[in-house]
PDB file of N, CA, C and O in Angstrom:
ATOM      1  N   UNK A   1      15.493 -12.316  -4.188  1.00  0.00           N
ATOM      2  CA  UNK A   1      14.136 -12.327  -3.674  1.00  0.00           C
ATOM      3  C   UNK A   1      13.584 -10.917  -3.783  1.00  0.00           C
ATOM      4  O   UNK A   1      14.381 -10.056  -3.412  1.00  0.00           O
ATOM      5  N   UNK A   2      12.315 -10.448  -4.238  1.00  0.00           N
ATOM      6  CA  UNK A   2      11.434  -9.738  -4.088  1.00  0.00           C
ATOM      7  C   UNK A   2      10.598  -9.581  -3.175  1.00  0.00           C
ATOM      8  O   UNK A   2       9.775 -10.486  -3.042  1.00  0.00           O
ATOM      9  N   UNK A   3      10.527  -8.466  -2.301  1.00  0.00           N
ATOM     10  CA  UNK A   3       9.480  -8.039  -1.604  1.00  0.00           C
ATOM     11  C   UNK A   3       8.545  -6.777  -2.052  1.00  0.00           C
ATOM     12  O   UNK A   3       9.071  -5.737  -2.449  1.00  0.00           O
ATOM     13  N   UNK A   4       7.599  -6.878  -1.992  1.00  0.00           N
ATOM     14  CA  UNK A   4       6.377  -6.312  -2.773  1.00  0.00           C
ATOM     15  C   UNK A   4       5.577  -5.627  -1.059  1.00  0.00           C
ATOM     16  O   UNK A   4       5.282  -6.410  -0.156  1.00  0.00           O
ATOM     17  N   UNK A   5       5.423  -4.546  -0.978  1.00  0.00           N
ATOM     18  CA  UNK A   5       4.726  -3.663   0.138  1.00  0.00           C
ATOM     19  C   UNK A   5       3.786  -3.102  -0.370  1.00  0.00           C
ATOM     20  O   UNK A   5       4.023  -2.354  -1.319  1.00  0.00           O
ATOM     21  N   UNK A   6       2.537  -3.261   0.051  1.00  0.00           N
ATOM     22  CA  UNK A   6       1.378  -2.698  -0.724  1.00  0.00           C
ATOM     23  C   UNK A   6       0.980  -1.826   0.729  1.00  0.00           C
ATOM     24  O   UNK A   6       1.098  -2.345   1.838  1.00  0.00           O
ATOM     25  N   UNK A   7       0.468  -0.349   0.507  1.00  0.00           N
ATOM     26  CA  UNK A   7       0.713   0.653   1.760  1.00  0.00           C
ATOM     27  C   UNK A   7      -1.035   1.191   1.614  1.00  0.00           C
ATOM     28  O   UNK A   7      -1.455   1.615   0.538  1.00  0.00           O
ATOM     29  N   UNK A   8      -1.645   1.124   2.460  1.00  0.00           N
ATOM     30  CA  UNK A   8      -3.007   2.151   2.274  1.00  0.00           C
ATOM     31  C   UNK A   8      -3.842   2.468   3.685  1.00  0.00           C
ATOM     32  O   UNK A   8      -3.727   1.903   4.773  1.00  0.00           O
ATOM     33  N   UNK A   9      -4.802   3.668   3.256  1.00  0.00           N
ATOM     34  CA  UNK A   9      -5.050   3.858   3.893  1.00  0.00           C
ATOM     35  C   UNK A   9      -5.766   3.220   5.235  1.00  0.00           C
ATOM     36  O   UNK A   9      -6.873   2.808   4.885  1.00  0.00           O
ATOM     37  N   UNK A  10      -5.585   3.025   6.402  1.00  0.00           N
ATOM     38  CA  UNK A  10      -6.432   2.651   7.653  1.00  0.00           C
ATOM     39  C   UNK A  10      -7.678   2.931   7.297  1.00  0.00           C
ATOM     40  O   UNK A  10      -7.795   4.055   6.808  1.00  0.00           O
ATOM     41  N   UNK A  11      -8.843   2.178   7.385  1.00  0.00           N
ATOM     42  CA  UNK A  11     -10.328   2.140   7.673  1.00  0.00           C
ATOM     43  C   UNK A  11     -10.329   4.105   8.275  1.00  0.00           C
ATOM     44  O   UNK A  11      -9.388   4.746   8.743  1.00  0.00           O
ATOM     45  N   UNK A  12     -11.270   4.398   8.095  1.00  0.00           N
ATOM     46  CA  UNK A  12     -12.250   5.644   8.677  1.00  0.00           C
ATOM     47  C   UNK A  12     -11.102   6.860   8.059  1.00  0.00           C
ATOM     48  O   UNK A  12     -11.640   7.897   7.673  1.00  0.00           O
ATOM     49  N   UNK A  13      -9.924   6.806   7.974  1.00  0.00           N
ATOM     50  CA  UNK A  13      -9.057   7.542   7.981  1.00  0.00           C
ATOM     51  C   UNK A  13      -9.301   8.094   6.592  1.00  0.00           C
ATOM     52  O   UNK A  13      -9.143   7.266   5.696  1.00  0.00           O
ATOM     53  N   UNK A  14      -9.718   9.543   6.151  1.00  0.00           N
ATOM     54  CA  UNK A  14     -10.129  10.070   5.140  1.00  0.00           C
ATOM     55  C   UNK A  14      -8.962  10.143   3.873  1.00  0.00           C
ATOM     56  O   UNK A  14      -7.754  10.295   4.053  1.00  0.00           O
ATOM     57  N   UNK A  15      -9.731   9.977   2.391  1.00  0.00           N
ATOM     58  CA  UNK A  15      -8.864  10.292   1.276  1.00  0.00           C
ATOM     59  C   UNK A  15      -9.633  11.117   0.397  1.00  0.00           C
ATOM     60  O   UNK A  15     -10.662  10.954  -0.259  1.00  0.00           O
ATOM     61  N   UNK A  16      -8.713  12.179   0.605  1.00  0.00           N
ATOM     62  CA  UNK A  16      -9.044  13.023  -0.279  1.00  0.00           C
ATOM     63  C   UNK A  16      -9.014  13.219  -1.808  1.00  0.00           C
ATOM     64  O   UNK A  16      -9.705  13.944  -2.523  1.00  0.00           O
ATOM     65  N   UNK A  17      -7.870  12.243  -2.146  1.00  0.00           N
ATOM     66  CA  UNK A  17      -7.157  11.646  -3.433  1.00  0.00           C
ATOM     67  C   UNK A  17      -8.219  11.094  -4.165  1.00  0.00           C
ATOM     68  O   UNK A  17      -8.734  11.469  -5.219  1.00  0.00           O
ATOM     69  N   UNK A  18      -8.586   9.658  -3.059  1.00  0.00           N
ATOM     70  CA  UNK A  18      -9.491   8.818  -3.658  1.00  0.00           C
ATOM     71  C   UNK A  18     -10.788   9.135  -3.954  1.00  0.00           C
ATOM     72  O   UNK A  18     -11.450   8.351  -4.633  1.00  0.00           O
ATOM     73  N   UNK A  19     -11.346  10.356  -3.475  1.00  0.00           N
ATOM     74  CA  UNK A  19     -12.442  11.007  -3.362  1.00  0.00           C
ATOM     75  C   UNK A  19     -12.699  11.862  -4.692  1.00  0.00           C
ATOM     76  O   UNK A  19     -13.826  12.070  -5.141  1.00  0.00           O
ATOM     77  N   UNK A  20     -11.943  12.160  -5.056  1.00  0.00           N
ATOM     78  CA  UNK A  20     -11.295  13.254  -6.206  1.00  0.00           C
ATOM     79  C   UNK A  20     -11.332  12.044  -7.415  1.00  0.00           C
ATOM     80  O   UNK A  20     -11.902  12.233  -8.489  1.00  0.00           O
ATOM     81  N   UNK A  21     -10.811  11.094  -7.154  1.00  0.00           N
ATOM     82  CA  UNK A  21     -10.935   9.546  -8.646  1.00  0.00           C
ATOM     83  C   UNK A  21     -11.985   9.811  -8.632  1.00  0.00           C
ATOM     84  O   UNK A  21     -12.439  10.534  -9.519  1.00  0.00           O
ATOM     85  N   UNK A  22     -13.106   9.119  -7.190  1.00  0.00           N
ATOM     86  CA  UNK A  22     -13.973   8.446  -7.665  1.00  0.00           C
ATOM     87  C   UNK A  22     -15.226   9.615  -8.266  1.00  0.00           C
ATOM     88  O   UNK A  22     -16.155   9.172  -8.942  1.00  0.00           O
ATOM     89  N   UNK A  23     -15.145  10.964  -7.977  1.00  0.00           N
ATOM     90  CA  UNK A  23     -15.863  12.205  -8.361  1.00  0.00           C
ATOM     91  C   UNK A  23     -16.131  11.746 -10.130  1.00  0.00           C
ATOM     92  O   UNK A  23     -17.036  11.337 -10.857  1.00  0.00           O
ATOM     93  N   UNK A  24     -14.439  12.199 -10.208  1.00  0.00           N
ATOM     94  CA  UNK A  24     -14.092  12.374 -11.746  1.00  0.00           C
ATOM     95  C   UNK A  24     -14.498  10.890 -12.461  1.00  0.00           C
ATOM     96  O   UNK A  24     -14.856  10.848 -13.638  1.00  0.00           O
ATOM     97  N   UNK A  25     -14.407   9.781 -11.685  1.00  0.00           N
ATOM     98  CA  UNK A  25     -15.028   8.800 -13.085  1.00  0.00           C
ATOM     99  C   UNK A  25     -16.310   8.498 -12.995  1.00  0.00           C
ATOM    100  O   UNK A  25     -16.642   7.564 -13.724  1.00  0.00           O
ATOM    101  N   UNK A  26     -17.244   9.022 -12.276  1.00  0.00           N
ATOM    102  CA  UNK A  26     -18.703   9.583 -12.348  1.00  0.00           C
ATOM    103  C   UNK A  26     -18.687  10.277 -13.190  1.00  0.00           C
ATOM    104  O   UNK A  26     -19.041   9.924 -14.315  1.00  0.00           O
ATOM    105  N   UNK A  27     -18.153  11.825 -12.829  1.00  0.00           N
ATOM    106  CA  UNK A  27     -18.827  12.129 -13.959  1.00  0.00           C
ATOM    107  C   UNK A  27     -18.433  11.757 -15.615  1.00  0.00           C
ATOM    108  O   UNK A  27     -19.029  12.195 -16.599  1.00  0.00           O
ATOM    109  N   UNK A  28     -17.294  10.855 -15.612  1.00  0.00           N
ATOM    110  CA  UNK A  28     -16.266  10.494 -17.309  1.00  0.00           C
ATOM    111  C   UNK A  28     -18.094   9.890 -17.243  1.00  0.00           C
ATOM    112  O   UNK A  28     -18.698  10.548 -18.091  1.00  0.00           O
ATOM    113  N   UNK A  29     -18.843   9.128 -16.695  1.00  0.00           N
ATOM    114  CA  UNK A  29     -19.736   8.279 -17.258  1.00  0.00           C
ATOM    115  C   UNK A  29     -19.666   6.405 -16.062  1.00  0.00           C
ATOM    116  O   UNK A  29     -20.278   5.370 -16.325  1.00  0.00           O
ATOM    117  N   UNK A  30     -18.910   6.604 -15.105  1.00  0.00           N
ATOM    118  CA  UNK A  30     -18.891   5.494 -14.784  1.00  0.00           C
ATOM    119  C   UNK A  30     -19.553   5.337 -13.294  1.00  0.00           C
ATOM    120  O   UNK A  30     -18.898   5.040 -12.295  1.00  0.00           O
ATOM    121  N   UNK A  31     -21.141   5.618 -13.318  1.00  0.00           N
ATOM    122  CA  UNK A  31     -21.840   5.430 -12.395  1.00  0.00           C
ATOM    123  C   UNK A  31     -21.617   4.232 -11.445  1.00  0.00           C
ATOM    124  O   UNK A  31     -22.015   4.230 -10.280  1.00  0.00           O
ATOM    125  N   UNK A  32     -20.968   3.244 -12.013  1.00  0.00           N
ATOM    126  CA  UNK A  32     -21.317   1.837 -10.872  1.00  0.00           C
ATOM    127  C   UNK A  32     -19.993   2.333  -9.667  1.00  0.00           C
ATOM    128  O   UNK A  32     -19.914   1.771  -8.574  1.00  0.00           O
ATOM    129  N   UNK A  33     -19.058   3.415 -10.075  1.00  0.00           N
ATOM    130  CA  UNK A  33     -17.876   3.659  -9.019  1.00  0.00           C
ATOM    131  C   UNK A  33     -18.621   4.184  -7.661  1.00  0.00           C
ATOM    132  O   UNK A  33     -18.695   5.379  -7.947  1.00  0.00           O
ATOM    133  N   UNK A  34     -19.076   4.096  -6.683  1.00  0.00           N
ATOM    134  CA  UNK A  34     -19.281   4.593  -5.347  1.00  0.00           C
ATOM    135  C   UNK A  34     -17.996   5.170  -4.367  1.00  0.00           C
ATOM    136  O   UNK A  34     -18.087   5.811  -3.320  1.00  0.00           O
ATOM    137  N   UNK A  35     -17.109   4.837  -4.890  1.00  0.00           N
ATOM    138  CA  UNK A  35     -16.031   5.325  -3.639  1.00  0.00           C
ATOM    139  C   UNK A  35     -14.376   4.563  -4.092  1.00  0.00           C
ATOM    140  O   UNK A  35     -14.448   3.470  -4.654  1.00  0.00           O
ATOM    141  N   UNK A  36     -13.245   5.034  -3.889  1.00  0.00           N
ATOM    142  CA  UNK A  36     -11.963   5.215  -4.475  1.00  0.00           C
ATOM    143  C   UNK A  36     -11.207   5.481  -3.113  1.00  0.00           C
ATOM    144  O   UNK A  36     -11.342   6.358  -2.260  1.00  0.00           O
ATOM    145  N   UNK A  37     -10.389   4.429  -3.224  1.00  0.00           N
ATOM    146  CA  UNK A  37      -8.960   4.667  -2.090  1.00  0.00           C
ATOM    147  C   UNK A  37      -8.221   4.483  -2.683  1.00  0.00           C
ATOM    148  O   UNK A  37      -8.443   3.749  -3.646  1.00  0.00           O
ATOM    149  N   UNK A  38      -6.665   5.120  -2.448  1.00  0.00           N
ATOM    150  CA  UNK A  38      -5.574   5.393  -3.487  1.00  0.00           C
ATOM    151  C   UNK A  38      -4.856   4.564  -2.596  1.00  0.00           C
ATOM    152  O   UNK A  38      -5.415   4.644  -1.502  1.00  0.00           O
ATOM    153  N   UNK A  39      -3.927   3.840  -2.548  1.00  0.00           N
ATOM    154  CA  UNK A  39      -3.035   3.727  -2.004  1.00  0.00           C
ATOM    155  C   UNK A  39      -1.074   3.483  -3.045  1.00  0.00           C
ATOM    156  O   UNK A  39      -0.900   3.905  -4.188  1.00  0.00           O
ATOM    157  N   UNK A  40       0.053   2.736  -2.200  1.00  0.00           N
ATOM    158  CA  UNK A  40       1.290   2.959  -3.209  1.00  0.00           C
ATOM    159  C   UNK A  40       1.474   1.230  -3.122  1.00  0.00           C
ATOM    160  O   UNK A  40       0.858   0.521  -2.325  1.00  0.00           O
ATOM    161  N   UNK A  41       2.289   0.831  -3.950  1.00  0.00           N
ATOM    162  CA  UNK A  41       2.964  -0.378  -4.048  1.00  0.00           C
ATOM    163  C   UNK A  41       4.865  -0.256  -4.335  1.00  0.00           C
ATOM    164  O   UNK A  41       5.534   0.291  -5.211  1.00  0.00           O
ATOM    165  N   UNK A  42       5.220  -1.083  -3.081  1.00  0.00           N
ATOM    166  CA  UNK A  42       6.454  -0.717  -3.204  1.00  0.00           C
ATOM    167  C   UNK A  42       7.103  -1.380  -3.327  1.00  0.00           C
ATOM    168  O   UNK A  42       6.992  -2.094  -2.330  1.00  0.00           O
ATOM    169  N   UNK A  43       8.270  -1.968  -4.262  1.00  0.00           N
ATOM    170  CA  UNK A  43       8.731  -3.309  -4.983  1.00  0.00           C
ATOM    171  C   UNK A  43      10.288  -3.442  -4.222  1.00  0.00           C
ATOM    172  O   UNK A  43      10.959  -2.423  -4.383  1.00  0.00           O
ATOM    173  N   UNK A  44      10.727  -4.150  -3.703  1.00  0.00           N
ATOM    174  CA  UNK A  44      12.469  -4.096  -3.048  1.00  0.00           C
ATOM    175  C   UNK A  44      12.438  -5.310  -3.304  1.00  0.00           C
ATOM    176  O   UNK A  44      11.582  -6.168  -3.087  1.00  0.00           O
ATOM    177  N   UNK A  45      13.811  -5.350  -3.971  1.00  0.00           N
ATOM    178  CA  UNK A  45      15.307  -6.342  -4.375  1.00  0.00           C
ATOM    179  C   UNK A  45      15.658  -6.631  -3.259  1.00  0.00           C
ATOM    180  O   UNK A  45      15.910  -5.731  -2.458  1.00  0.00           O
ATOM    181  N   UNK A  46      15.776  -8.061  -2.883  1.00  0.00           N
ATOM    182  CA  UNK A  46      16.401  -8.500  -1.767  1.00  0.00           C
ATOM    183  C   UNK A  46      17.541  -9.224  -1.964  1.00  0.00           C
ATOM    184  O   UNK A  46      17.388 -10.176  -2.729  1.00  0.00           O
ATOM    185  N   UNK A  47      18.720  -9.062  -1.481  1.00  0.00           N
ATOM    186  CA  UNK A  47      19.893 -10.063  -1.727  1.00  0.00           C
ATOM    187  C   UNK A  47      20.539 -10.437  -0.420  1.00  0.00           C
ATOM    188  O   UNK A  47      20.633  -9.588   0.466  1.00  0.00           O
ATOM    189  N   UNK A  48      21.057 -11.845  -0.225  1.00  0.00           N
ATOM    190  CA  UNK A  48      21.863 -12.127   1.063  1.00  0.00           C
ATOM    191  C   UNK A  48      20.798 -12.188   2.160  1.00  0.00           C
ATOM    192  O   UNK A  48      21.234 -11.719   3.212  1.00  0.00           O
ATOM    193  N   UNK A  49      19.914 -12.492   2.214  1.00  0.00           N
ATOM    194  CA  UNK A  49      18.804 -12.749   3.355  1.00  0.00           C
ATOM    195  C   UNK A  49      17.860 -13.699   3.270  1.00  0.00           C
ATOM    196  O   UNK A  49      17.046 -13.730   2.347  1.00  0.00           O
ATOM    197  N   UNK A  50      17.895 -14.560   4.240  1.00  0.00           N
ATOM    198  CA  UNK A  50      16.954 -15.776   4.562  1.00  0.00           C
ATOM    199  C   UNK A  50      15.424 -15.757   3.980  1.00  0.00           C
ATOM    200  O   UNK A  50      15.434 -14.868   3.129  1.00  0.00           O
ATOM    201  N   UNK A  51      14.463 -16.174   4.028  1.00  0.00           N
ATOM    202  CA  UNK A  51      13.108 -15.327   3.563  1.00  0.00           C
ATOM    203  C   UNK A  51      12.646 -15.281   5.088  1.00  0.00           C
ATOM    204  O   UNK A  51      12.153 -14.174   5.305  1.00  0.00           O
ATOM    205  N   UNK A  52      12.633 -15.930   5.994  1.00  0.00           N
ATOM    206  CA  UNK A  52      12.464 -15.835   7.620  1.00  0.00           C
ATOM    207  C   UNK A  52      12.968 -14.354   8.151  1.00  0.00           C
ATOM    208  O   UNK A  52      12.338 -13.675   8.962  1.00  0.00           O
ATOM    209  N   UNK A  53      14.312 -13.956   7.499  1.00  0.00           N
ATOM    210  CA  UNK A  53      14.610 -12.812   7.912  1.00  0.00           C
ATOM    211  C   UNK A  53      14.213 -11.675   7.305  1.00  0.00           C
ATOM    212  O   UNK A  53      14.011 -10.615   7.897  1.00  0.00           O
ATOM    213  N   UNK A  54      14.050 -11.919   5.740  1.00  0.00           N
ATOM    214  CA  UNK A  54      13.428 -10.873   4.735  1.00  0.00           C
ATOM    215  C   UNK A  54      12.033 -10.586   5.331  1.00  0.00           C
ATOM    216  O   UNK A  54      11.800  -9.411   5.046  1.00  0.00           O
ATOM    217  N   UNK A  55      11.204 -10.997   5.883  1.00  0.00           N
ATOM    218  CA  UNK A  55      10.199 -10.831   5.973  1.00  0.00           C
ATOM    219  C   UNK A  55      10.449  -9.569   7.313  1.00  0.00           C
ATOM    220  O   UNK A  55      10.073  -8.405   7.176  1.00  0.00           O
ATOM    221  N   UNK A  56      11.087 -10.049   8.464  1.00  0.00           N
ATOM    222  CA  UNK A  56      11.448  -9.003   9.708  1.00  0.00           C
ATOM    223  C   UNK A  56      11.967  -7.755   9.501  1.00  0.00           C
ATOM    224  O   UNK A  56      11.558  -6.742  10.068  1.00  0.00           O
ATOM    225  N   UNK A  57      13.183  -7.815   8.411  1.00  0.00           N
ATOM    226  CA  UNK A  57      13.537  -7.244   7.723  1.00  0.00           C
ATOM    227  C   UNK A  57      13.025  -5.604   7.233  1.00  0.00           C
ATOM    228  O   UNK A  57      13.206  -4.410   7.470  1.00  0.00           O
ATOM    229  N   UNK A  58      12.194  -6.644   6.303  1.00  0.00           N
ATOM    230  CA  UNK A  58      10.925  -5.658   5.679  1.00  0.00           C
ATOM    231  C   UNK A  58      10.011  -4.635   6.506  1.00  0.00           C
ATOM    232  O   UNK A  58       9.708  -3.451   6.367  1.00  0.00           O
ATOM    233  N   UNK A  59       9.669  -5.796   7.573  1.00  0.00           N
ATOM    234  CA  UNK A  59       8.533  -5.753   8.712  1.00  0.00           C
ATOM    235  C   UNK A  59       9.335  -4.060   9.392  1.00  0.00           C
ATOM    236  O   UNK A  59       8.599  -3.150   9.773  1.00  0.00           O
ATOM    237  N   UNK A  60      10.396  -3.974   9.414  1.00  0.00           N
ATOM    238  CA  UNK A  60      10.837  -2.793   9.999  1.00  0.00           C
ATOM    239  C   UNK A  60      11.228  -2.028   9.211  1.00  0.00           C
ATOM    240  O   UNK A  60      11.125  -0.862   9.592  1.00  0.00           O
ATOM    241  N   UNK A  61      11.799  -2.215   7.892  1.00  0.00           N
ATOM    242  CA  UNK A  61      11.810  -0.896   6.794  1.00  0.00           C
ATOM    243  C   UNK A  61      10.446  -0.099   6.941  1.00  0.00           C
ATOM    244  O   UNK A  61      10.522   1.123   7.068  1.00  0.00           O
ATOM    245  N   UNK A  62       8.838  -0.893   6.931  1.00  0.00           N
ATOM    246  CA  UNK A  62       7.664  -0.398   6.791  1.00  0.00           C
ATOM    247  C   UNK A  62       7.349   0.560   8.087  1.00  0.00           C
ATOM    248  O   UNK A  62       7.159   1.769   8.223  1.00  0.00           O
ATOM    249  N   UNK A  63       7.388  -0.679   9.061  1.00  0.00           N
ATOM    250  CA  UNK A  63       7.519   0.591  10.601  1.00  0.00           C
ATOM    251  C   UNK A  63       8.792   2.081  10.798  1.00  0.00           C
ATOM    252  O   UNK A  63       8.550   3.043  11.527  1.00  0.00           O
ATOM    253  N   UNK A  64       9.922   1.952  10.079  1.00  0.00           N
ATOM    254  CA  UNK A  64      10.467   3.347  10.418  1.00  0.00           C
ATOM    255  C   UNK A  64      10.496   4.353   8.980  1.00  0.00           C
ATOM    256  O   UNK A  64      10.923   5.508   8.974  1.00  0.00           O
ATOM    257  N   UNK A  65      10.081   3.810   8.092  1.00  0.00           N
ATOM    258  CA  UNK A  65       9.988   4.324   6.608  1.00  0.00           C
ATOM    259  C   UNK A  65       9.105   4.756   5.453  1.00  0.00           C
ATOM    260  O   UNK A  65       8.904   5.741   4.743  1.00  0.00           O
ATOM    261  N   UNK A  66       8.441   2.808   5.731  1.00  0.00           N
ATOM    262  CA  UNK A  66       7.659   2.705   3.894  1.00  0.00           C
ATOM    263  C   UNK A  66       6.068   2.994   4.413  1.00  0.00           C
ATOM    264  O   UNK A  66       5.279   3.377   3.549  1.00  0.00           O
ATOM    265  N   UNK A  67       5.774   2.889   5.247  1.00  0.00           N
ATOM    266  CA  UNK A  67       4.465   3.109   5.836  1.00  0.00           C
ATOM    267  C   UNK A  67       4.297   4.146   7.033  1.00  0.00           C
ATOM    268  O   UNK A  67       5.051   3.897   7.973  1.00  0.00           O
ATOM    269  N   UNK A  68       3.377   5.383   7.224  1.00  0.00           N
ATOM    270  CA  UNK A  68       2.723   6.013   8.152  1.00  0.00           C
ATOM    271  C   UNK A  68       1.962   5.402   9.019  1.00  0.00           C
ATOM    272  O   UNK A  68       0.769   5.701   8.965  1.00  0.00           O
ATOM    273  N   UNK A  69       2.385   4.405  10.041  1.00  0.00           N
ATOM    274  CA  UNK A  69       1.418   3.432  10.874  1.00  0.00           C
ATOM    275  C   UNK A  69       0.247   4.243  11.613  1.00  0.00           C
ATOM    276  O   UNK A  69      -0.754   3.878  12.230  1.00  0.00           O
ATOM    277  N   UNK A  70       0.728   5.349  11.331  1.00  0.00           N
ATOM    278  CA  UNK A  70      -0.700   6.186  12.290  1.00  0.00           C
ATOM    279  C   UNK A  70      -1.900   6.014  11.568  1.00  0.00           C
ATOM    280  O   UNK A  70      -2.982   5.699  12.065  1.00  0.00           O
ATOM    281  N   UNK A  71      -1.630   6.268  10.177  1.00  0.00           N
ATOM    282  CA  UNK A  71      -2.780   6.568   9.585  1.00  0.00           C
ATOM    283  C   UNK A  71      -2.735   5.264   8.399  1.00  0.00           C
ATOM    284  O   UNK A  71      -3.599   5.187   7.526  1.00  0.00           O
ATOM    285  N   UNK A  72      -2.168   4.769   8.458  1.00  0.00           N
ATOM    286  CA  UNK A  72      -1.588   3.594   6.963  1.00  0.00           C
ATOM    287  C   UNK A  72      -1.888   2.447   7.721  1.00  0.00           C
ATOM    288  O   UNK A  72      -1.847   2.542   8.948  1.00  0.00           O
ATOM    289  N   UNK A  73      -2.199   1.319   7.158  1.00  0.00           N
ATOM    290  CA  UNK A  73      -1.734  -0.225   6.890  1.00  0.00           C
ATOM    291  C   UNK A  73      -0.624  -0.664   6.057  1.00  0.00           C
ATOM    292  O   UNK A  73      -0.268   0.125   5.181  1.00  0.00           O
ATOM    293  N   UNK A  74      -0.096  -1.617   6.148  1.00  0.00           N
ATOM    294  CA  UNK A  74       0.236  -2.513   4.859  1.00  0.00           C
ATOM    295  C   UNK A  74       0.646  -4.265   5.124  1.00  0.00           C
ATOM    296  O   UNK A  74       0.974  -5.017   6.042  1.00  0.00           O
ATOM    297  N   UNK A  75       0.408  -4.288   3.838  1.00  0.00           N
ATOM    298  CA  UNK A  75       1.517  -5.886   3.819  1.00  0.00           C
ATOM    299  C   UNK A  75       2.171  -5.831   2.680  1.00  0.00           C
ATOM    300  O   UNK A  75       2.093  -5.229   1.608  1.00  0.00           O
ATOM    301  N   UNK A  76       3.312  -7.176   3.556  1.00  0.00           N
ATOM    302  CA  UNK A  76       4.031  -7.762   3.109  1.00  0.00           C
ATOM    303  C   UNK A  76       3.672  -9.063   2.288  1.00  0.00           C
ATOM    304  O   UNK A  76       2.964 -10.006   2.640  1.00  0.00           O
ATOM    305  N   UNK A  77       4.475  -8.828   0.878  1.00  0.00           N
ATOM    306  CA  UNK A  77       4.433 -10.333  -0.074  1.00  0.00           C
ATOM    307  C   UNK A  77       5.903 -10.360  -0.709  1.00  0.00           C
ATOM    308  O   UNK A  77       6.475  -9.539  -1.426  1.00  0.00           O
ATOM    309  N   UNK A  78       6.404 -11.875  -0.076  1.00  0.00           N
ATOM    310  CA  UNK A  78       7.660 -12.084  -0.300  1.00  0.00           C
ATOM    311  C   UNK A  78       7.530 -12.910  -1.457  1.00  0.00           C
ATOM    312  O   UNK A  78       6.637 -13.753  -1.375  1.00  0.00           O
ATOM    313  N   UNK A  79       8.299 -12.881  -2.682  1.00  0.00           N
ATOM    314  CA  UNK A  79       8.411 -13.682  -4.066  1.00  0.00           C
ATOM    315  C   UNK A  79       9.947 -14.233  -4.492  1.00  0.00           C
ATOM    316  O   UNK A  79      11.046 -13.698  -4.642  1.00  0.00           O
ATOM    317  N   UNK A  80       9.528 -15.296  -4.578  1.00  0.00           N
ATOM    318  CA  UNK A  80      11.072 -16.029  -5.458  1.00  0.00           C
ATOM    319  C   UNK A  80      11.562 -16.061  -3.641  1.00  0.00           C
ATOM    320  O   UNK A  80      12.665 -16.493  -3.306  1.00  0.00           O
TER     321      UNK A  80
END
């Protein structure tokens, strides 16, 4: 089984990253861009676990690890 963690930024919580894209593909020529948030996608191999448990699992790799809950969101998408 695959679990897929997609991590980004919380609402209001500033990006400086994404701010910096969306600058630069203005000026490449791509006026319709207004605004750019970056965020990561994080792919884990699961073996020997229920998908009931993969999911809890996960749910706490993200809270002590894969995600900054202060300032981050994310979810979880379990596959296969």
């Amino acid at each position: 089984m695959k679990a897929i963690v997609h991590v980004g930024l919380k609402p209001g919580v500033l990006d400086p990253q994404g701010k910096a894209v969306a600058d630069s593909l203005g000026r490449m020529g791509f006026a319709e861009v207004s605004g750019a948030r970056i965020g990561k996608v994080i792919e884990l191999d699961l073996e020997g676990v229920s998908e009931a448990d993969a999911e809890a699992r996960v749910k706490d790799m993200c809270e002590k690890l894969l995600a900054n809950t202060v300032i981050e969101s994310y979810r979880i998408e379990l596959v296969g």
